[in-house]
N, C-alpha and C positions, 0 to 999 in steps of 0.2 A: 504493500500500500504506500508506504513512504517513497517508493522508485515513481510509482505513478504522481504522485503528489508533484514530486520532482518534475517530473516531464513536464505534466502540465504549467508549474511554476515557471519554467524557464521559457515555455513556447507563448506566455503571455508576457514576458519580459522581452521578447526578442522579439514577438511579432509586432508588436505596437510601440512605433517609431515614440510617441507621445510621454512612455511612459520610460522612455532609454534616461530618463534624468534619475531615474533610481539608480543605476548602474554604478560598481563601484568604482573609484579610481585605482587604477590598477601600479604601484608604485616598485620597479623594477632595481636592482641593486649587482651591479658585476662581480665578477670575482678577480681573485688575483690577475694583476700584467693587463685585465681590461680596462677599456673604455664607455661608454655609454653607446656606444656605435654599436656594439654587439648584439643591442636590444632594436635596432631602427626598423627591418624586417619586422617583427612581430607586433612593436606596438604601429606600426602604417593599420598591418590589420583588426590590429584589434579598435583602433581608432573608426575601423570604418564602417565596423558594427557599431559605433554608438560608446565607446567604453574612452573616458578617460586615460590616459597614462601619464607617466613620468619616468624620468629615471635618474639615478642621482652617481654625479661622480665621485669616488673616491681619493681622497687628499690624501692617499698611498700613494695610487698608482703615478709612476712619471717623476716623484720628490725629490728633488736633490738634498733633503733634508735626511739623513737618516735616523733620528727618530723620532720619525711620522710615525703611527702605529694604529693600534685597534680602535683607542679611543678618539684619535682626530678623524676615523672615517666614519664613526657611530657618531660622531656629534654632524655629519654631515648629513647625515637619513636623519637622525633627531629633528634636523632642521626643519625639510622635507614636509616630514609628518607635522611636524606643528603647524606649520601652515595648512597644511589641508585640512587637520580635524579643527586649527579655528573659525575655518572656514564650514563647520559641521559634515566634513565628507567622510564617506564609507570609504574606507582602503583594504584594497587587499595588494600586500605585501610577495611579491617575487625575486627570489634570494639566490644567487647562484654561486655554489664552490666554495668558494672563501667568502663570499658576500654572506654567508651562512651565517660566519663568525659574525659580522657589521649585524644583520637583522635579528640576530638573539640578544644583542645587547642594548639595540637603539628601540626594537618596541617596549619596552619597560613604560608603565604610567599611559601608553595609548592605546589597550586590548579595548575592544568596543566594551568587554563587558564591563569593567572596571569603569571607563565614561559613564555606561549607561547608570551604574550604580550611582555615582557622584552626582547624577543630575546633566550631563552635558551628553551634547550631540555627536554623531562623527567617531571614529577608529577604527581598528586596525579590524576586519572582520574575518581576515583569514592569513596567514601567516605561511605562503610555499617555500618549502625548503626543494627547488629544482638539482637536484645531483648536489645539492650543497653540503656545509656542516653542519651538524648539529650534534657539537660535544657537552657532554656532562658539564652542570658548574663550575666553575671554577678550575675549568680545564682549557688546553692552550689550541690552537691550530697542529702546534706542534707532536702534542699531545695525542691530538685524532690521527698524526700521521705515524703514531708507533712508535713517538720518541726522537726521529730524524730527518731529515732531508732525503726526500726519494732520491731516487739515482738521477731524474733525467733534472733536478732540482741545483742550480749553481750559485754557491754562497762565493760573491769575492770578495777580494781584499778588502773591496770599500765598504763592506756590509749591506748589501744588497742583493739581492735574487734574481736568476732570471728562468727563464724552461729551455731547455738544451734543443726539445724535441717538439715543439707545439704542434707542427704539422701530424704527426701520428700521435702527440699526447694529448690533444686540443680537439683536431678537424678531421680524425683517421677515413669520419663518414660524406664528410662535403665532397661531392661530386665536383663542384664549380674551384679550378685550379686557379681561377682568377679570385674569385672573393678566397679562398687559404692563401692565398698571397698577400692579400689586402688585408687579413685579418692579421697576418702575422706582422706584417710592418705596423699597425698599430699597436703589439705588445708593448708597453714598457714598464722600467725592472720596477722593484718591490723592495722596499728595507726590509731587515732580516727583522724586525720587530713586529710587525705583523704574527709572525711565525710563532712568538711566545709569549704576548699578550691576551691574559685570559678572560674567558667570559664571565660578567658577573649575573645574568639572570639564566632562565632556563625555562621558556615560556611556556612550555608542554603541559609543565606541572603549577602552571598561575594561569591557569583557564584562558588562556590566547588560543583561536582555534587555530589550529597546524592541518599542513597538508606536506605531503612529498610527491615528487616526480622522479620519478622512476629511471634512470637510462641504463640497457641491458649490455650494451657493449663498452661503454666508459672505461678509458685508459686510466684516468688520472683517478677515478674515484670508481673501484670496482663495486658491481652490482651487491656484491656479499657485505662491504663496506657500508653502501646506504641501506642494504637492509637493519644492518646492525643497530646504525643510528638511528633507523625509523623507530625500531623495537622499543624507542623509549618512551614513544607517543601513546594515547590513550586509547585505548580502543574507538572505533568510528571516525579515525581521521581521513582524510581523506587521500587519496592514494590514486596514482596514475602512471603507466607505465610508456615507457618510448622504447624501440629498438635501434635506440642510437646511440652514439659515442658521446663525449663528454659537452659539447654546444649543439645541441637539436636545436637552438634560435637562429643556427645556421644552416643545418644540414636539413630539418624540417618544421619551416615556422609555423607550418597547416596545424603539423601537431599540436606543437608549445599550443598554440592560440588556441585549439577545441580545448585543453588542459585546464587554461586559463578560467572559458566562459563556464567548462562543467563546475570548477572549483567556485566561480562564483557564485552560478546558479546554488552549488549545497551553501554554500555560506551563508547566501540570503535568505536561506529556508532556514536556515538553523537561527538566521538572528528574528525569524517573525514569529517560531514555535514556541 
């Protein structure tokens, strides 16, 4: 009965152009070595159903500072988010890789339920962890990687990171030789601080609703890996799966995006029930 509900909830949300002002703003976050470019594909279309997006850069990526770290890119989604829920918006929250780390720590004080409770409008209504992190409290990046630096991961001199191998660690599944070109010319490096800067909240377990996206072929974050981390979520989160490598907002945005509108669709139903 609940799947039916759903259907119907979502075919009255999508069919009537009138009512796309419910829609949530849908607020995108990179992960390591990215840019915001990485997101441009997906939200074109999600845009062109009616949805809202954004996406926020990280004061990691490109620094010549080295230490820039976890908490100067959580105060830049903090930012983000302030704006929209002042503005009374529904958000839901898309987190990728390392962005995992940045969206565990930056929704703190904006879960919709915790608003709703205070008296105020607007927040975070769902929370996807896409191939991202999602480590235990008080635990680092470093942490979720088993303690080291993968192999294809290079720490230099100057304390910074870069990916040896993006092409097969990154894009193994993008067909298009021209956009893995183009992707890869916009990596840049990463402080090593990133890396062991820990998380202070752990939304799963402070009623923020979670979802994951699934990718079955991912180099950088095997399937076994995000199941591990799902496992900490609650039961009935919400769950999606892709037969892709580690950026399906590259290799397949059809997917991400039906991901996207299903996750909001349950999210919406969950914040009316």
């Amino acid at each position: 009965m609940r799947f039916i509900t759903l259907a119907l909830f979502a075919s009255s949300v999508l069919a009537a152009p009138a009512k796309r002002d419910i829609l949530p703003t849908i607020v995108f976050t990179p992960g390591a070595w990215h840019g915001t470019w990485a997101f441009d594909t997906v939200r074109g279309q999600l845009e062109t159903l009616g949805y809202p997006t954004e996406a926020v850069a990280l004061p990691s990526v490109g620094t010549t500072n080295v230490t820039v770290g976890l908490a100067e890119d959580t105060a830049a989604l903090r930012a983000e988010l302030t704006t929209l829920t002042d503005a009374g918006k529904d958000i839901i929250m898309v987190v990728h890789s390392y962005g995992g780390m940045v969206g565990t720590n930056a929704v703190e004080g904006f879960g919709y339920a915790d608003r709703a409770a205070a008296g105020l409008s607007g927040g975070v209504i769902m929370l996807i962890y896409m191939t991202a992190f999602a480590v235990p409290l008080g635990t680092s990046l470093l942490d979720g990687l088993g303690g080291s630096y993968l192999p294809w991961m290079i720490l230099g001199d100057d304390g910074f990171v870069t990916p040896a191998t993006p092409e097969a660690i990154f894009y193994a599944d993008v067909t298009d030789a021209a956009l893995v070109a183009k992707a890869v010319a916009g990596l840049e490096p990463e402080p090593a601080r990133i890396f062991s800067d820990d998380t202070t909240y752990a939304p799963w377990i402070q009623g923020v609703e979670v979802g994951f996206f699934f990718t079955e072929l991912d180099q950088a974050i095997p399937i076994a890996t995000q199941q591990g981390m799902a496992s900490q979520f609650p039961d009935g989160y919400f769950s999606y799966t892709m037969n892709s490598s580690h950026s399906p907002f590259l290799s397949m945005p059809e997917n991400v995006v039906a991901g996207v509108v299903a996750a909001s669709t349950d999210a919406l139903l969950k914040k009316v029930l």
